[in-house]
Every structure is written in C-alpha cells, then in structure tokens.
C-alpha positions in Angstrom: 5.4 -10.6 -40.8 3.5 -10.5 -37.3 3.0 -14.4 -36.4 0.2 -13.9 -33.7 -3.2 -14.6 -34.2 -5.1 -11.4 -32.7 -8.7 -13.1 -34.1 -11.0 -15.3 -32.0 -12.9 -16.4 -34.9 -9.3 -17.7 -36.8 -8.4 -20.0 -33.8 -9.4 -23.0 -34.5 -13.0 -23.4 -33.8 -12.3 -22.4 -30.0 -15.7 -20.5 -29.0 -15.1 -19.7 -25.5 -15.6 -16.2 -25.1 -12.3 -13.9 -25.4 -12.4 -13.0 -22.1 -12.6 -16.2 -20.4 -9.8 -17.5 -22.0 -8.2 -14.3 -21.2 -8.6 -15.4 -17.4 -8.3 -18.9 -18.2 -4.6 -18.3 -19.1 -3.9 -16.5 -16.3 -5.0 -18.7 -14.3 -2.5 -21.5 -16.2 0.2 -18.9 -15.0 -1.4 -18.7 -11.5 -1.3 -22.3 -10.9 1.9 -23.0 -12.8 4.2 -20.9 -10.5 2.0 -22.0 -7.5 4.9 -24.3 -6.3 7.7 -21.6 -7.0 8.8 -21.2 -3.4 7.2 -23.9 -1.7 10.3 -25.0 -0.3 11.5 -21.8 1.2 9.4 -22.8 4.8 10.7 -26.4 4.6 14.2 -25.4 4.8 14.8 -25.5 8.6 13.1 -28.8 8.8 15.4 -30.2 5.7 18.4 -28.4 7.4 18.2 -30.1 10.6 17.2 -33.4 9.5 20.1 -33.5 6.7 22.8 -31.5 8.7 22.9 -28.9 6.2 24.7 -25.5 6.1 23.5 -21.6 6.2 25.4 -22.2 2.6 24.2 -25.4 1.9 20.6 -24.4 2.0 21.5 -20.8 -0.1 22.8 -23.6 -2.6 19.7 -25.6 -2.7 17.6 -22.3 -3.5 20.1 -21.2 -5.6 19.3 -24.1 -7.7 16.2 -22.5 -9.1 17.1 -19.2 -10.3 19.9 -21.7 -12.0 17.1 -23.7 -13.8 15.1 -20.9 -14.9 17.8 -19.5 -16.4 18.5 -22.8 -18.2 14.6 -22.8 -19.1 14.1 -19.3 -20.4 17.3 -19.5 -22.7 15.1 -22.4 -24.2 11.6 -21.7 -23.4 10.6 -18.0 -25.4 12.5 -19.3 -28.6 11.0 -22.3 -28.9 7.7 -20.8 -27.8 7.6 -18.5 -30.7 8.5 -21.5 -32.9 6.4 -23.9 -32.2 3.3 -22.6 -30.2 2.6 -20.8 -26.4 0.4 -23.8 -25.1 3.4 -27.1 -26.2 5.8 -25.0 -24.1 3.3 -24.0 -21.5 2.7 -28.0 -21.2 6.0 -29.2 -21.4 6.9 -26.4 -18.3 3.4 -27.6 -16.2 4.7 -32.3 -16.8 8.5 -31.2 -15.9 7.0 -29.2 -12.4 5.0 -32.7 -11.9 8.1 -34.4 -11.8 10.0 -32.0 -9.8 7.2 -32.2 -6.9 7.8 -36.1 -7.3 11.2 -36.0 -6.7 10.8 -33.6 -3.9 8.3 -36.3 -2.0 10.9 -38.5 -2.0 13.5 -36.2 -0.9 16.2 -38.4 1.5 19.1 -35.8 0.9 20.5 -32.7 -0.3 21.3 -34.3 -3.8 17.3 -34.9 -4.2 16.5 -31.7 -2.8 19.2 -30.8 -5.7 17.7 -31.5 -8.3 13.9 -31.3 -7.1 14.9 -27.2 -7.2 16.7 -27.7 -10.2 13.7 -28.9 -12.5 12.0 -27.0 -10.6 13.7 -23.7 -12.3 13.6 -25.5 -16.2 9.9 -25.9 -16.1 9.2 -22.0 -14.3 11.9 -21.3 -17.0 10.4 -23.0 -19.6 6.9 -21.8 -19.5 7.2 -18.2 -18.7 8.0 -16.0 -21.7 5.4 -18.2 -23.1 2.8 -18.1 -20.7 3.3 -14.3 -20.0 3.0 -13.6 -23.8 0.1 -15.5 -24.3 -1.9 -13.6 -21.4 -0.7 -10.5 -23.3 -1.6 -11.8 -26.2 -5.4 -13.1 -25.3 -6.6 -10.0 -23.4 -9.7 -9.3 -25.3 -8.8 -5.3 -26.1 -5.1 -6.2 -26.5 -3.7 -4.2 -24.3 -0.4 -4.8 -23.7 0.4 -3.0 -20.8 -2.7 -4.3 -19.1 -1.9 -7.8 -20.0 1.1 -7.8 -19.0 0.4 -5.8 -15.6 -1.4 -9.3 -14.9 1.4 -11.3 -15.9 3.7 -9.5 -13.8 0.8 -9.3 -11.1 0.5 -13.2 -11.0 4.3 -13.7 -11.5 4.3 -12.3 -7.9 1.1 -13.4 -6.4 0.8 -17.3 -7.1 4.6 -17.7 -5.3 2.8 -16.0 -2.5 0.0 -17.9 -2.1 1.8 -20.9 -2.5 4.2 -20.1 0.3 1.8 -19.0 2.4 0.0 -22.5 2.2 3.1 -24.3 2.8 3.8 -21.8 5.9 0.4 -23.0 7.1 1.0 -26.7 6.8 4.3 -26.9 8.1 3.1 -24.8 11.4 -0.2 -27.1 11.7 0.8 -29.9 10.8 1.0 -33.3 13.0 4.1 -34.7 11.8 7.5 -33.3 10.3 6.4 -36.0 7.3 3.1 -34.4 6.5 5.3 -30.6 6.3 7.2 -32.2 3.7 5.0 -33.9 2.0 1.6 -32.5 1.7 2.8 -29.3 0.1 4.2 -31.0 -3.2 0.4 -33.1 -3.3 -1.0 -29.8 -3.5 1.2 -28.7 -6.1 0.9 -31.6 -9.0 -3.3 -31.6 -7.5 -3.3 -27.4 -9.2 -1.0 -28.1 -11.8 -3.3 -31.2 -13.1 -6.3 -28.8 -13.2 -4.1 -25.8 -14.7 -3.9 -28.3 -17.6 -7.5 -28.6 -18.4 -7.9 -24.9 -18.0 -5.0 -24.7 -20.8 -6.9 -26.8 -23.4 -10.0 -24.4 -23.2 -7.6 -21.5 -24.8 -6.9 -20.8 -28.1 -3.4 -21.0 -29.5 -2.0 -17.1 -30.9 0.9 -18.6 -33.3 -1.1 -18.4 -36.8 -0.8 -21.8 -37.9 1.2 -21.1 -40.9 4.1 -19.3 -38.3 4.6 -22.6 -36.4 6.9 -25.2 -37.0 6.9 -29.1 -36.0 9.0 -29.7 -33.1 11.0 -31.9 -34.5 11.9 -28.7 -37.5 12.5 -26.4 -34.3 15.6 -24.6 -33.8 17.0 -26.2 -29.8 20.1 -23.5 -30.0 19.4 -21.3 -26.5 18.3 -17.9 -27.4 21.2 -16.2 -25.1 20.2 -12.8 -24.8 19.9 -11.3 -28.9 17.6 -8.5 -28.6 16.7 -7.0 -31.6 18.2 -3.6 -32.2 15.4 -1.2 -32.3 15.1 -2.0 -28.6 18.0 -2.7 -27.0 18.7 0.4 -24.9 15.0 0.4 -23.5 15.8 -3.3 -22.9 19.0 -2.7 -21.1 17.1 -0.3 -18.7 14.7 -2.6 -18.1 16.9 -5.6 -17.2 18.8 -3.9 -14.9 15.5 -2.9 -13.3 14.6 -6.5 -12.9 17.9 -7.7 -11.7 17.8 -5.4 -8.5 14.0 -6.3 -8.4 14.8 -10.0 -8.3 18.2 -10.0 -6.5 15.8 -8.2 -3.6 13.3 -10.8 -4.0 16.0 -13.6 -3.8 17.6 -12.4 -1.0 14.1 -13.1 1.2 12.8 -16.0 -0.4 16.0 -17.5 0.8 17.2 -15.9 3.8 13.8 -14.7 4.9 13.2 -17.6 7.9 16.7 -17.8 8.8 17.2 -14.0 9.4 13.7 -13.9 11.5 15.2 -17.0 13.6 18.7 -15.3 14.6 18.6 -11.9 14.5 15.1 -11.6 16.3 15.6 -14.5 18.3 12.2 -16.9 17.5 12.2 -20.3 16.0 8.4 -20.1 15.3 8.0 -21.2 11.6 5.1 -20.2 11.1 6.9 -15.9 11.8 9.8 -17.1 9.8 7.5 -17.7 6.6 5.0 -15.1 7.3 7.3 -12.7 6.6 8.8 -13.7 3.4 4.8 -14.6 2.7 4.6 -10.5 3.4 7.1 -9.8 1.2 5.4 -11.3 -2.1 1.7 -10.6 -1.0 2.8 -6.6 -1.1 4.3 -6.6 -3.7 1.5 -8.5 -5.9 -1.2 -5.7 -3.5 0.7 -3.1 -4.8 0.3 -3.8 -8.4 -3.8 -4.2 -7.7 -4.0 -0.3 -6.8 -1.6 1.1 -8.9 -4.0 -0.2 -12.2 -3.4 2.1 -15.0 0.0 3.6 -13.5 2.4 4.2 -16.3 5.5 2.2 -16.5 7.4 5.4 -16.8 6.0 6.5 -12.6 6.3 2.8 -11.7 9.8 2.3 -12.2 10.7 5.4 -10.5 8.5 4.8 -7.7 9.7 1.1 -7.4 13.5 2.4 -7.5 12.6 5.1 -4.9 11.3 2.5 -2.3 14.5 0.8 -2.4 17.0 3.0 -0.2 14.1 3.8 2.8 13.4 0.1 2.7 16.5 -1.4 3.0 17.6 1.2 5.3 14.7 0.6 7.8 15.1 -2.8 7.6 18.6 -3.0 8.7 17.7 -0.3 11.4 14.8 -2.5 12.7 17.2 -5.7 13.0 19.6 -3.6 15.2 17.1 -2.7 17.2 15.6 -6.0 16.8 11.8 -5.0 16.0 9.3 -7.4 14.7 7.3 -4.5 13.8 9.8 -2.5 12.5 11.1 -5.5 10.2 7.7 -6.1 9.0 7.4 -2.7 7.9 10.7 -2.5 6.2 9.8 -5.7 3.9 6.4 -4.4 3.6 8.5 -1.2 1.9 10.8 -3.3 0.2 8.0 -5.3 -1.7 6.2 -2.5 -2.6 9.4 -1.6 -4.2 9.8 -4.9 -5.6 6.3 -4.9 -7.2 6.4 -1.3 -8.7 9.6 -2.2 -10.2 8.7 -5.4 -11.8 5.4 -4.3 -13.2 7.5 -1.4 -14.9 10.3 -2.9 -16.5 7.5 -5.6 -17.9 5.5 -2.9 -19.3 8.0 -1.4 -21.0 9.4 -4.7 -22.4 6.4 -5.4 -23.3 5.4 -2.2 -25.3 8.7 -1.9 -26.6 8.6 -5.7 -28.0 8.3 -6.5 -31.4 5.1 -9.0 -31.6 6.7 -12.1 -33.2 9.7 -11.6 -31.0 7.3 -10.9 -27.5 8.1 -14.5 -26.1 11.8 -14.3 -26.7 12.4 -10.8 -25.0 10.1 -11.3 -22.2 12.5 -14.8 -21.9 15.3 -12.7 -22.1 14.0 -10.2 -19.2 13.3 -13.3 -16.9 17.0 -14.4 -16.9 18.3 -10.9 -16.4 15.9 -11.3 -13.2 17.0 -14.4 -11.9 20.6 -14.7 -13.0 20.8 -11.3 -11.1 19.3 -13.3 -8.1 21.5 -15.9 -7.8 24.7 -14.5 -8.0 24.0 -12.3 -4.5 21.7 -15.1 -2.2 24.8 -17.6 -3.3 27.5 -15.1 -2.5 25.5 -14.0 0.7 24.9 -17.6 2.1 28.5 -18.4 2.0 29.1 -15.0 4.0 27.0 -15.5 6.1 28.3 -18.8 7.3 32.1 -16.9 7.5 31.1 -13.6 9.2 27.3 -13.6 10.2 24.4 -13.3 9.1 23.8 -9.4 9.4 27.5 -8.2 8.3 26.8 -10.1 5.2 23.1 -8.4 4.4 24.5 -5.0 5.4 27.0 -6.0 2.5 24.2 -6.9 0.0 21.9 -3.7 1.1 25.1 -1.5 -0.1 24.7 -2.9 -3.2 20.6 -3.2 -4.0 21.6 0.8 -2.1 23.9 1.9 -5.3 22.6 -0.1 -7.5 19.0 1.8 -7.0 20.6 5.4 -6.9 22.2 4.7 -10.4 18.9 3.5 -11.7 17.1 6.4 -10.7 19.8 9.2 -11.7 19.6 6.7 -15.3 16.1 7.1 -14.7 15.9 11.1 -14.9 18.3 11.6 -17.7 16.6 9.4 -20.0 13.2 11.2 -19.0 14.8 14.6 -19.8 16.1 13.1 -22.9 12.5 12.6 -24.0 13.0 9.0 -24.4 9.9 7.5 -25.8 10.0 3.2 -26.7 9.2 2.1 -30.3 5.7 0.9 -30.2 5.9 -2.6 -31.5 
C-alpha cells in the first residue's frame, strides 16, 4: 500500500496552492540546516580562548556528523510512522536548544554537546524533510524535488557560514562572534516553524500511527531488496562526497592559516564558504542533468581537484587553492545531487523517508571517520602530510567509483521505478 498522500484536495482542508507549499517546505529545509556549520569560523576563537587542540577542535566537529547519525537512524523511520511535519518539528525545538547551549558555551564540554544536538536535530529532520519536498512538488517529480533537496542540503550550510564568517570578521567584540550567530539561528528557525504549519501533511491519515504506538527501534541501514545494489552505489557516492565536504568544513580555516601563512578569519571562512556556495551553483545550472552524467561528472572532478589543491598549497597559492576547492565542490555538488536522484527514483514511496535516512548516514558516518583520523594526524605529523594522506584516499576511492561507474552502464543497469 503507498502511504503518501499525492492529493491537495485530501489534506486536510490546507488550500494553499501546491506550489507554495512546495517552496514553503523548502524553505523549512533552508532554514533548518541554516545553523549546520555555524561553528566552523568560531573555531580559532574557541581554540585560543579554551586552549584547545588541532585534534580537539576535529573532535568538537566530529561531534555532528556523530549526532546526525544518531538522528537519521531515528528520524526516516519514525517519519514514515508517524508524519513528515512531527519529525520536522521535533528536529527545528532540539536545533533551538542546541543554539542555547552554544550561547552559553564556557568550555569544550558545552561546545560538546552544543555540536552533538546539533547532529540529532539535522539528523532527525532530514529524510523527513527531504521526502516531503519530494513529495509536495506540484508535478511530482521526483528527481526535481529531490534536485532541490539536495540543492538546499548544500546551500543553507553555506549561507549560514558565510554570515557567521561576516560577523566574526566585523564584529566589535570576540563576545558578539560567538554569540550573535546562534541569535540568528533560533530567530530563522522560529519563522521556519510557521512556514511548516502552512503545509500539508503527505502520510494519508489512515498510514500514521500515534506516537506513543510508534516503533523507537533505530532503522540501521535495512534497505529493501529490490534496491539494494543501486543503493550501495549510491552510498558509496555520498560517503566520498561528504568525507570531502568534512574534511573543509573542519580543516578549511586551519589549513588557510598555516600552510598559506594568514590569520585573517574572514580568508579562513571564505574559503570553506566557497566550497559549499559551488557546489549548491553547480546544481542550479546543471537543472535537468541526469543522475546517471552527474555522478560521473561529480566522480571525475575529484582526482584534478584534489590534485590541484595539494599542488597550490606547495606552491602556496591563494589563487590556486581557491580554484582547487572551487573544483572540488563542484565535484561535491554533482555527486550529491546524483546519488540523491537515484535514491530517490529508485525508492519505494512508503519506504522514501527511511532510505533517504539511510543515505544521510552513509554520508556523514563516511565523514567522520577521516576529519577525526585527520585531526589527530595532523597534530602528530603536520597538517599537510596528513591531507596528502586523506587525498590518496578520496584519490582511490573516486577511481573505483568511476571504473564501478562504467561497468554498470555497460551492464545496462536501469533502477526500479518505485
């Protein structure tokens, strides 16, 4: 039985027009992962007012890809259970309170568990929110809607970082950098929850349970068997995607400060800010691009990119380094809006909040393990003998993607529509 509710008209007297609900719920997603990486420009400051580590600070962002997984094994199950919008809510309160511990940060174990809660609620409300953005576009069409999941999955983060970049280069006091960030934060978040009561719900009434009838058992990773190749393909996709991604959300600043020599904030998050802006650009003229050209595009990025940006930090370019991470989230983009259009054309309908889940914590479980294992390398041998390490690895990884890639092609391999 196919539990979503594809007709306006049966949603419970909601008589907003498809298509601005549509919007509206991307804009939920927009403004809920708005405060994803706010924290990645206040790391210095934390660092040197707390005595903190290279590794300690990997630690602290490690933290969140740690409590996304934790959210996402929870998060698509339960949203298929008992409703898109009650986990979409439940994600948008738990980010309030992880701003609120964050303004009262007064040591690492604060900044602990700010990034912690901060992962649950991202965790919690993603396969949800993504699947209910899929689920309202007014044509349903999946690979469109989920092309704008994906593209605001990559574009909030950088909008919020490059706001927090701003305020911590302009602003008057090392208190205001710390502070003022998180006040924007729960200020979007309050009116992403009024935009979320102005769309309909897509679980047919008679499909959703009562929370307290819910199953709480984490999901894990059970993919339903029709799929589970195309799925594999896909996740592997999205870890080298999001280990890439992690690796300059959290080492972006730091590698801009030693290895080029500056200890101007504001360069330090402008670059990682580049990162994430190209790589949600990319996705805004590449509309209509199969997922079948994306992924290899995406995977062929990967090599040149993380080749010229090791060259450049020889060399020590500015130019050249902005060009390589320019490359590299192109790559990043391409590659992400792939694998989620497949998953999400390959994804049975009742099952679409579960899988797209299960695809977020192959993304960010495949993150943490190399920024953690990088950070504490870096503090024992350097900084750039430990990235040259990593970019060996996103290097292989890639090649075997893309070989995967071409034999599956010649195969004639062709996803189950759902």
């Amino acid at each position: 039985m196919i539990s979503i509710d594809t007709d306006a008209a049966a949603s419970g007297g909601n008589r907003r027009s498809p298509g601005f609900q549509f919007v509206a719920s991307a804009f939920v997603l927009l403004l809920g992962l708005f405060g994803s990486h706010l924290a990645t420009p206040l790391y210095p400051i934390w660092q040197a007012e707390f005595g903190l580590s290279t590794g300690a600070i990997t630690l602290i962002y490690a933290c969140y890809p740690i409590g996304v997984t934790g959210g996402l094994l929870f998060g698509g199950r339960l949203g298929d259970q008992v409703g898109r919008k009650p986990l979409i809510l439940s994600g948008l309160l738990l980010m309030i309170g992880s701003a609120a511990i964050y303004l009262v940060a007064t040591g690492m174990p604060a900044l602990v568990a700010a990034r912690l809660l901060n992962g649950v609620a991202i965790g919690l409300l993603s396969g949800p929110a993504v699947a209910l953005i899929v689920e309202l576009h007014p044509q349903q069409n999946r690979s469109e809607g989920s092309r704008i999941g994906a593209l605001a999955t990559l574009a909030s983060p950088a909008v919020g970082l490059l706001a927090a970049t701003m305020i911590v280069y302009f602003a008057h006091s090392t208190d205001m950098a710390v502070t003022f960030p998180f006040i924007l934060q729960i200020a979007g978040i309050m009116v992403g929850i009024m935009l979320l009561t102005t769309v309909r719900e897509t679980i047919l009434p008679e499909n959703k349970v009562r929370w307290r009838d819910a199953s709480f058992a984490p999901q894990g990773l059970h993919i339903p068997a029709g799929i589970r190749s195309g799925f594999l393909f896909a996740a592997l996709i999205g870890v080298l995607a999001w280990a890439n991604t992690g690796l300059w959300l959290s080492l972006g600043p730091s590698l801009v400060y030693e290895v080029l020599g500056s200890h101007n904030r504001l360069l330090g998050g402008l670059m990682v800010v580049a990162f994430l802006t190209t790589a949600g650009v990319v996705q805004l003229f590449t509309r209509g691009m199969e997922f079948p050209r994306a992924i290899t595009l995406g995977l062929a990025l990967v090599i040149p990119s993380i080749v010229l940006v090791n060259v450049m930090l020889v060399w020590h370019s500015a130019i050249g380094l902005a060009v390589g991470v320019a490359l590299a989230g192109a790559s990043q983009g391409l590659s992400w809006m792939g694998c989620s259009q497949l998953i999400n054309h390959i994804a049975p309908s009742r099952y679409r909040a579960s899988v797209v889940s299960a695809l977020y914590i192959c993304g960010y479980f495949g993150s943490s393990i190399p920024v953690i294992a990088t950070g504490a390398a870096a503090d024992a041998i350097g900084l750039f003998p430990a990235l040259l390490l990593l970019s060996a690895l996103f290097v292989g990884l890639a090649i075997y993607l893309i070989i995967t890639n071409v034999r599956i092609n010649r195969a004639g391999f062709a996803p189950p529509a759902a």
